[in-house]
C-alpha positions as CSV (number, residue, x, y, z in Angstrom):
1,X,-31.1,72.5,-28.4
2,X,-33.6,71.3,-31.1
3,X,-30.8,69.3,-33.5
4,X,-29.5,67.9,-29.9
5,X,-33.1,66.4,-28.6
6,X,-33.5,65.0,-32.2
7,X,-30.1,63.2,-32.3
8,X,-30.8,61.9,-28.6
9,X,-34.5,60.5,-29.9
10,X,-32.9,59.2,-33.3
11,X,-29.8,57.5,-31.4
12,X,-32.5,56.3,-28.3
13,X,-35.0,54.6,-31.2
14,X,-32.0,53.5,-33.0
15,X,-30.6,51.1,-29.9
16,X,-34.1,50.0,-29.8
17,X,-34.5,49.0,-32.4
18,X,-31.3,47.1,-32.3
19,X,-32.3,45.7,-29.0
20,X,-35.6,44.2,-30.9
21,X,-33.8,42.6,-33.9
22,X,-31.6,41.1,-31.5
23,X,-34.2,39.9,-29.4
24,X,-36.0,38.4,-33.2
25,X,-32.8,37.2,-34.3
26,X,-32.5,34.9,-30.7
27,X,-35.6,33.4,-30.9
28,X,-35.1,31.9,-35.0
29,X,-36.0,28.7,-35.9
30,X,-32.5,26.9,-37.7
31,X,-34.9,25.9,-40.7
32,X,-35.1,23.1,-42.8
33,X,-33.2,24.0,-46.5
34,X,-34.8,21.0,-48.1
35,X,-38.3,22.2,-47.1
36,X,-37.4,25.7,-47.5
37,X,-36.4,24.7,-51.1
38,X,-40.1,23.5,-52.2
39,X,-41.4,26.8,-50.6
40,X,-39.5,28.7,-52.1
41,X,-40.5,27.4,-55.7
42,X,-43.8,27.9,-54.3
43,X,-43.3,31.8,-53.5
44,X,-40.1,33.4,-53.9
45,X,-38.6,32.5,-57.3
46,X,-41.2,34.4,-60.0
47,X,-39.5,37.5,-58.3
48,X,-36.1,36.0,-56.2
49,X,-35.6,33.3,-58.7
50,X,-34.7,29.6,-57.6
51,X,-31.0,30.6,-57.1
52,X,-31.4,33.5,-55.0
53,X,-30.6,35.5,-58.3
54,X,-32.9,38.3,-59.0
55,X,-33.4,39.0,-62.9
56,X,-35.0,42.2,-61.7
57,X,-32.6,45.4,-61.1
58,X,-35.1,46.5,-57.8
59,X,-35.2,42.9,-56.5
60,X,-32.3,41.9,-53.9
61,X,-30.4,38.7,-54.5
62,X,-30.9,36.5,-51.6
63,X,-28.6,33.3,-52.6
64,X,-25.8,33.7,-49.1
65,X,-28.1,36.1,-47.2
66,X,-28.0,35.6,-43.6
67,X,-30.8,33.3,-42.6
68,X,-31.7,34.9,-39.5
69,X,-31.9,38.7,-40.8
70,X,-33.6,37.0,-44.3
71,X,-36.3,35.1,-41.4
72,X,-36.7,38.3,-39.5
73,X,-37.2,40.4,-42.6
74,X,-40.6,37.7,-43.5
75,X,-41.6,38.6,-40.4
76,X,-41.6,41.9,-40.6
77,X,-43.7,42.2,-44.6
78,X,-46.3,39.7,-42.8
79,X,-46.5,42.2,-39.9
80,X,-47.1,44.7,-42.2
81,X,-44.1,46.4,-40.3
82,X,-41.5,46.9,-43.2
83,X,-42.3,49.0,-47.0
84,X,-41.6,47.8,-50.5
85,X,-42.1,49.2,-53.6
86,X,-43.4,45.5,-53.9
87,X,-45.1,45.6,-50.4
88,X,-48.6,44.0,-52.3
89,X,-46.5,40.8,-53.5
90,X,-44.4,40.6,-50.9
91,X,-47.7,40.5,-48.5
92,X,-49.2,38.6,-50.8
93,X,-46.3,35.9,-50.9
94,X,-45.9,35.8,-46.8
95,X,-49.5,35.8,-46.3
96,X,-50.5,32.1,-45.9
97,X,-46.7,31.2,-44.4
98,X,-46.0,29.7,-41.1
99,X,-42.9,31.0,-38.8
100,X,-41.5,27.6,-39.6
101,X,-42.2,28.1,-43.1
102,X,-40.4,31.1,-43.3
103,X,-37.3,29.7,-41.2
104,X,-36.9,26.9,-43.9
105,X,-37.2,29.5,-46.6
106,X,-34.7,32.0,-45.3
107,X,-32.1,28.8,-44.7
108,X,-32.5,27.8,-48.4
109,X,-31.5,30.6,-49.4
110,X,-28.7,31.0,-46.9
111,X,-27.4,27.5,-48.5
112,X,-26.8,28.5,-52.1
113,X,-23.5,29.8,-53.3
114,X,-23.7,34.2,-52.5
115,X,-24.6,36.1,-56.0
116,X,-23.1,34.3,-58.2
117,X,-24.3,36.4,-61.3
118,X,-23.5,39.6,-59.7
119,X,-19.6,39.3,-59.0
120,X,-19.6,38.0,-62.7
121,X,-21.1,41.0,-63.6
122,X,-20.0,43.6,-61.6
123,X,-16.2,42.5,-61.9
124,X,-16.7,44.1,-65.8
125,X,-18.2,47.2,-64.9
126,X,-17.1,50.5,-64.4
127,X,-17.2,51.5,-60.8
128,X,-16.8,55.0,-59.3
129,X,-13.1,55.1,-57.9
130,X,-12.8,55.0,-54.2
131,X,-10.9,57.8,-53.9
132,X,-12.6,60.5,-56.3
133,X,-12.9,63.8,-55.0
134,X,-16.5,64.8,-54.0
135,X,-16.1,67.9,-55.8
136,X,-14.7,66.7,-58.9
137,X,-17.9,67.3,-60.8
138,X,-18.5,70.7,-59.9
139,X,-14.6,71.8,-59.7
140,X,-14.9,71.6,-63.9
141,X,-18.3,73.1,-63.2
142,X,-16.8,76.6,-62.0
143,X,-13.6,76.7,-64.2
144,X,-15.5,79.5,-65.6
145,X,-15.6,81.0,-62.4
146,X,-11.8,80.7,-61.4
147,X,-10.7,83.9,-63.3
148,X,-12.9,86.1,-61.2
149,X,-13.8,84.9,-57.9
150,X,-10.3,82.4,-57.8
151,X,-10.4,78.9,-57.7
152,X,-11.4,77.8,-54.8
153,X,-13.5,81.2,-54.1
154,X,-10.9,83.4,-52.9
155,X,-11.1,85.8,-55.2
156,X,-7.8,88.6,-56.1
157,X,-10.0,90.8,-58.5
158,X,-10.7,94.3,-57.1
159,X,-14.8,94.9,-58.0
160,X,-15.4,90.9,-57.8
161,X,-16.9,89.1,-54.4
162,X,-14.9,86.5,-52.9
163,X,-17.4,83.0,-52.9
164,X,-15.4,81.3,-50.4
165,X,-17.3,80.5,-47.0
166,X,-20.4,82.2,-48.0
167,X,-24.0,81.1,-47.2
168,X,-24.8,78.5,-50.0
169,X,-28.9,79.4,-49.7
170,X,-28.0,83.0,-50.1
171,X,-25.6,81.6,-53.5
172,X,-28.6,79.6,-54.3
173,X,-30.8,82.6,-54.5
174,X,-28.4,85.0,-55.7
175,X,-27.8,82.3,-58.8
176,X,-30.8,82.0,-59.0
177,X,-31.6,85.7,-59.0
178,X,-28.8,86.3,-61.7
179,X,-30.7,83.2,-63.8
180,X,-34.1,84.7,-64.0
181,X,-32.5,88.5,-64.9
182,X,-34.0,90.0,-61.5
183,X,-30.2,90.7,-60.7
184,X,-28.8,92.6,-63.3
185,X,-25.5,91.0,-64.6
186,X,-25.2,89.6,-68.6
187,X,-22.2,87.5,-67.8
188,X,-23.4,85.8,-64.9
189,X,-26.7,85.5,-66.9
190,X,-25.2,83.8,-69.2
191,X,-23.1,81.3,-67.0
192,X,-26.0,80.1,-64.8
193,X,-28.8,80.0,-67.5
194,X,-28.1,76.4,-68.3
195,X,-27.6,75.0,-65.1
196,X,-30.1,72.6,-63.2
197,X,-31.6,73.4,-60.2
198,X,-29.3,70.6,-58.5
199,X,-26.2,71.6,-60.4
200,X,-26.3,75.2,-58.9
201,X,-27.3,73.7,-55.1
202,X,-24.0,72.2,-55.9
203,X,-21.8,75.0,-56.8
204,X,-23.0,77.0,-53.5
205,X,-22.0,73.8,-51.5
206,X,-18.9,74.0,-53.0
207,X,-17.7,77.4,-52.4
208,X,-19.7,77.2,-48.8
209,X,-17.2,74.2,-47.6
210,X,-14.1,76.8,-48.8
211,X,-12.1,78.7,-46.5
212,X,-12.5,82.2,-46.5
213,X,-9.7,84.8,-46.7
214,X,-9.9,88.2,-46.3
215,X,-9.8,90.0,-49.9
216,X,-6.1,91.8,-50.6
217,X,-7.5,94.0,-53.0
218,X,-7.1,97.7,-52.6
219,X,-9.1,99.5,-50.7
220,X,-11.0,102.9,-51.2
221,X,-12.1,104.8,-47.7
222,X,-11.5,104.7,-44.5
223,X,-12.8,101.6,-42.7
224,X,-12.7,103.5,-39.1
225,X,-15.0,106.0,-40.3
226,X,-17.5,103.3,-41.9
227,X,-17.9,102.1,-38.6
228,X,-21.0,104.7,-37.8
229,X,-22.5,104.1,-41.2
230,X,-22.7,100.7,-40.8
231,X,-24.4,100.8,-37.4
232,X,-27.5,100.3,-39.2
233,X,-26.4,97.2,-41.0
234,X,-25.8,95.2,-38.4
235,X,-29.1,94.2,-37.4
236,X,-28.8,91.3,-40.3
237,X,-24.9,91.4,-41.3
238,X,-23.7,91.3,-38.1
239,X,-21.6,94.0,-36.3
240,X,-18.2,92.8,-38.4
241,X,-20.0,91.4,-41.3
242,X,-20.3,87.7,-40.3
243,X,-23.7,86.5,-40.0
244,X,-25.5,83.2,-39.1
245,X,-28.7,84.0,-40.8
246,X,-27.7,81.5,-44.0
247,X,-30.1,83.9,-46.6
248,X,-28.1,86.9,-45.6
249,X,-24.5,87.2,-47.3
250,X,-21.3,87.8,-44.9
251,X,-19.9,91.2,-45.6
252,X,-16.5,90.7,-43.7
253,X,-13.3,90.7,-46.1
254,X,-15.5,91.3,-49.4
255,X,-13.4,93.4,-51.9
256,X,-14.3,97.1,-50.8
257,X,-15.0,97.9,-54.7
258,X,-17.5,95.3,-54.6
259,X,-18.8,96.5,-51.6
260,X,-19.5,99.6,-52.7
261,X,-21.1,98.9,-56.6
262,X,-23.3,96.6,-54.4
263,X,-24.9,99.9,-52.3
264,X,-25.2,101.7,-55.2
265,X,-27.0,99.4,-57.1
266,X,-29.8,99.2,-54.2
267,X,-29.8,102.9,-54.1
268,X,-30.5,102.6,-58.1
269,X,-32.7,99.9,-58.2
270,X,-30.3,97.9,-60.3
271,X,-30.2,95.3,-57.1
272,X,-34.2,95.1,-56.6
273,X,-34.3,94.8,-52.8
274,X,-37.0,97.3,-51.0
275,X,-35.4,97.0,-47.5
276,X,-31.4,97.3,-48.7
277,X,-32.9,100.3,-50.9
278,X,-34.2,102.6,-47.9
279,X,-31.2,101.4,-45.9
280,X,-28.7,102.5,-48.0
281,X,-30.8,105.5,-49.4
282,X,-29.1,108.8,-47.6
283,X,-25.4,107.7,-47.8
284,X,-23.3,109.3,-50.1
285,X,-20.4,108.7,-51.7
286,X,-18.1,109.2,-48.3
287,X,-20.1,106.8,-46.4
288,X,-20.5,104.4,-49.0
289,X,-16.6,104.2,-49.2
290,X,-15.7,104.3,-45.9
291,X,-18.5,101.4,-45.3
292,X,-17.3,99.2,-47.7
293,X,-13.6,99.5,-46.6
294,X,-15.6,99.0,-43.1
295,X,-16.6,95.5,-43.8
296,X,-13.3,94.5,-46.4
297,X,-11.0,95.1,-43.1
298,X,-13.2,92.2,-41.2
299,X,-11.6,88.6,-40.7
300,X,-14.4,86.4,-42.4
301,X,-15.1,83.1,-40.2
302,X,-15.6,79.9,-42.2
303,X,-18.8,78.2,-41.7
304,X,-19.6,74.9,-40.6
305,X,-19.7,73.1,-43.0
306,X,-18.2,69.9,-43.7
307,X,-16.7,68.5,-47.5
308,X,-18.5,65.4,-48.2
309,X,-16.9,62.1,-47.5
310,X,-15.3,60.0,-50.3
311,X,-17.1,56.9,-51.0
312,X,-14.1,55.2,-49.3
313,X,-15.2,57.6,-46.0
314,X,-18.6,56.6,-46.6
315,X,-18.1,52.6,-47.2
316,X,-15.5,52.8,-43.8
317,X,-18.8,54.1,-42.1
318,X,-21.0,51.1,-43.6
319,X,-18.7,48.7,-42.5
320,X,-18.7,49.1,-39.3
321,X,-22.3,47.3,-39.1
322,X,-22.4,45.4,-42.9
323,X,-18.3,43.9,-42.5
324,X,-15.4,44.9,-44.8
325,X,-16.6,45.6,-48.6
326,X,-20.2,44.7,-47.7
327,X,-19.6,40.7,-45.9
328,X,-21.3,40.9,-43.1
329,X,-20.9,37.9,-40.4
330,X,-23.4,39.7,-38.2
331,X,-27.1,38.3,-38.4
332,X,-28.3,41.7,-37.5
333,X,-26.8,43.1,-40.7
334,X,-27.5,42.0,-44.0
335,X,-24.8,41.3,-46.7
336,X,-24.5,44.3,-48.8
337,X,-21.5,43.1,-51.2
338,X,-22.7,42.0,-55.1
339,X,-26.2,43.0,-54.4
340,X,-28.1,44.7,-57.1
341,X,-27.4,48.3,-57.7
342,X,-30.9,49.3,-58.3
343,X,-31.7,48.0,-55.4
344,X,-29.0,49.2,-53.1
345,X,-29.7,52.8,-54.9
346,X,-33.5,52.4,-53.7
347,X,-33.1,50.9,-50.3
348,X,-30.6,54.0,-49.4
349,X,-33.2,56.3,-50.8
350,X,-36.0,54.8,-48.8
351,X,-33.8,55.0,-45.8
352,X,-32.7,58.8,-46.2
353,X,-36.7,59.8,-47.3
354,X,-37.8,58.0,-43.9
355,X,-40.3,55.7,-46.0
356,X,-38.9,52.9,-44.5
357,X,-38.7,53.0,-40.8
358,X,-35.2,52.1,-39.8
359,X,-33.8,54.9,-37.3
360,X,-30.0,54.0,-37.3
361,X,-30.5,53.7,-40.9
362,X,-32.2,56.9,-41.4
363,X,-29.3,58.6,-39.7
364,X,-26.9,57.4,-41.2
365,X,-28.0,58.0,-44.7
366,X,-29.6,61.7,-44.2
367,X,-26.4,63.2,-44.7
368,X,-25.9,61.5,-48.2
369,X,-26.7,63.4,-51.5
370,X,-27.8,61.6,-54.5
371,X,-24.2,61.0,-56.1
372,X,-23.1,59.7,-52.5
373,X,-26.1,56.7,-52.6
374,X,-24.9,56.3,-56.6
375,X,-21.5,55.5,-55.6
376,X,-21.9,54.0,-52.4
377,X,-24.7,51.7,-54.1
378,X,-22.1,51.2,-57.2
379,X,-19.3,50.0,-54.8
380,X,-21.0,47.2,-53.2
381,X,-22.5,45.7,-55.9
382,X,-19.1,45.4,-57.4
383,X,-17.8,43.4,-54.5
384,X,-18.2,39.8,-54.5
385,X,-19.8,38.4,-51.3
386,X,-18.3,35.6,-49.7
C-alpha cells in the first residue's frame, strides 16, 4: 500500500509540475537575440562562454537550447526555485535581470549553431556500446564463482548453496560476513577480501535477478520426516523455505548437504548466530538430515527482481520526453544530445538524490545505479544535436 500511495503522489506532483512549465512556457516573451547577445557578454559567457560553449566539464552548453525551457530555467535560479552546484553565480548573474532580459538572453542562445565543440569531440571518443550487457562487469567478477555455485547461480555441487534467486541483502551480509572472518570459510575469505563495498552489492544483484532451480544434487534423509523438525523454522524461512523477509536466506531447493553442514555449524558455533544456535540445538543427526532433504525437495520461487535495462532500454525511456538521441523539439524538454558529460553525469545524480526538485525526473532516475547515469550521460554527449 505504502510504494502504491508514493507512486500516486510522485506521478500526481509530476503532472503538476508539467502542468506549471507548460503554463511558464505559454506565457514567454519571443526575445530579442541582438539584445540578448550584449547581455549575455554581460553575464553568461565567464561560465557559458559567448558561443554557448562551456569550457567547463559541470557547465551545460547552451548554444541550440530551446529558448523557452533556457527562459523558464532563469526564472526559476532568480526564484530561488531550482539548485546548482553554482546556485551563488547563477543567483548572482539573474539577480539584477528583467523577464525581458532574460527572454532576449535565452533567444541568443537559441540562435547559435547547437554544440558545436561537443559533436567534434564526442564523435572521437569512446562511448559505452548500446547494447552491453548490464552484467558484463560483474559476470567476469564471479568466474571464480562458476565452478561452485554454477554460472549463473545454479549450482550442481553436492555440499555448495545454489546463489541463484537469493535475497541480495542477506548475500550482502553473508559476503560481508565471510570478508571480516565472522563466517568461517578460507576460500571465500580469500575471494571477497578485495572487493569494494559496491563491487559486492553488485555480485548479490546479480545472482538475486537469476532464476532459481531446484538443486539435483543427491540427497541424504527423508524430506517427509523433516517436515516436523522444521516446524520451528518456519516462523522466518517460511513453511517451504521461501521467504520475503530479504535478510533471511530461502531454504527451498538448497543442496541437502549444504543444508545440513549449515545446522551443524550453528550447533558448533562455527556459524556465530545465537538464535539459529538454540534453534537447531536438540536435533540430531536424523533430524538434521531429514530437514535438510525437507527444504532441498521445495520449488524455489524467483524474486522480483528485475535485470537492469541496457543503456539502449534506458535512452528509449529518455526519449520519449528529450526526442530521439537527445533532440528534443519539445520546449518543455531540454536538448540532451552533445551536452557535457560531467554535467549530464551530475544533473542525473541531482535528480536521483532528490536535491533538485523535479518529480517526473526523480522517478525516472531512482531506479538508475551509478554505471546506468555513466553510460546514459556518456551516450548523449556523444550525439550531435541538431
Amino acid at each position: 500500500m505504502f510504494e502504491r500511495v508514493t507512486m500516486k503522489a510522485v506521478l500526481a506532483r509530476a503532472f503538476c509540475t508539467t502542468l506549471l512549465s507548460c503554463a511558464a512556457l505559454a506565457t514567454a516573451a519571443a526575445g530579442n537575440v541582438e539584445a540578448g547577445r550584449k547581455t549575455a557578454a554581460q553575464h553568461c559567457v565567464t561560465c557559458h562562454g559567448q558561443d554557448g560553449t562551456s569550457d567547463s566539464p559541470e557547465v551545460p552548453h547552451l548554444a541550440g537550447q530551446h529558448a523557452d525551457y533556457m527562459s523558464t530555467a532563469l526564472q526559476q535560479y532568480k526564484d530561488g526555485r531550482r539548485v546548482s552546484d553554482f546556485m551563488v553565480a547563477m543567483t548572482v548573474a539573474v539577480s539584477t535581470l528583467s523577464g525581458e532580459e532574460m527572454s532576449n538572453v535565452a533567444a541568443y542562445y537559441a540562435s547559435l549553431t547547437p554544440f558545436t565543440q561537443v559533436a567534434a569531440q564526442a564523435a572521437k571518443s569512446d562511448a559505452p556500446p548500446e547494447e552491453e550487457d548490464p552484467f558484463a562487469a560483474v559476470k567476469a567478477m564471479t568466474e571464480a564463482c562458476a565452478g561452485c555455485h554454477g554460472e549463473d547461480g545454479n549450482s550442481d555441487q553436492p555440499g555448495s548453496p545454489g546463489l541463484a534467486g537469493q535475497h541480495a541483502e542477506y548475500m550482502v551480509d553473508a559476503l560481508n560476513a565471510y570478508k571480516t572472518g565472522s563466517r568461517k570459510h578460507d576460500m571465500m575469505q580469500a575471494f571477497v577480501e578485495p572487493l569494494s563495498t559496491a563491487e559486492i552489492q553488485e555480485i548479490a544483484f546479480y545472482y538475486a535477478v537469476m532464476k532459481p532451480l531446484r538443486a539435483e544434487t543427491p540427497m541424504v534423509g527423508d524430506s517427509f520426516a523433516g517436515r516436523a523438525p522444521a516446524a520451528a523454522c518456519a516462523v522466518c524461512h517460511g513453511e517451504d523455505g521461501n521467504v520475503e523477509d530479504p535478510k533471511t536466506p530461502r531454504l527451498a531447493g538448497l543442496d541437502s548437504e549444504y543444508l545440513a553442514a549449515a545446522i551443524v555449524a550453528y550447533q558448533d558455533g562455527a556459524r556465530d548466530h545465537s538464535v539459529m544456535r538454540d534453534v537447531v540445538a536438540a536435533l540430531d543427526k536424523t533430524d538434521i538430515a531429514n530437514m535438510s532433504a525437507f527444504y532441498a525437495a521445495k520449488a524455489p520461487k524467483a524474486l522480483p527482481v528485475l535485470k537492469p535495462l541496457t543503456t539502449k532500454e534506458w535512452a528509449e525511456k529518455c526519449n520519449r520526453c528529450h526526442g530521439p538521441g537527445g533532440n528534443s523539439t519539445d520546449p518543455r524538454f531540454p536538448i540532451l544530445a552533445g551536452q557535457s558529460q560531467s554535467y549530464l553525469i551530475k544533473t542525473l545524480k541531482h535528480y536521483h538524490g532528490g536535491e533538485r526538485g523535479d518529480p517526473m525526473m526523480f522517478a525516472m532516475s531512482f531506479a538508475m545505479n551509478e554505471a546506468d547515469i555513466l553510460k546514459l550521460a556518456a551516450y548523449y554527449a556523444r550525439g550531435a544535436a541538431q
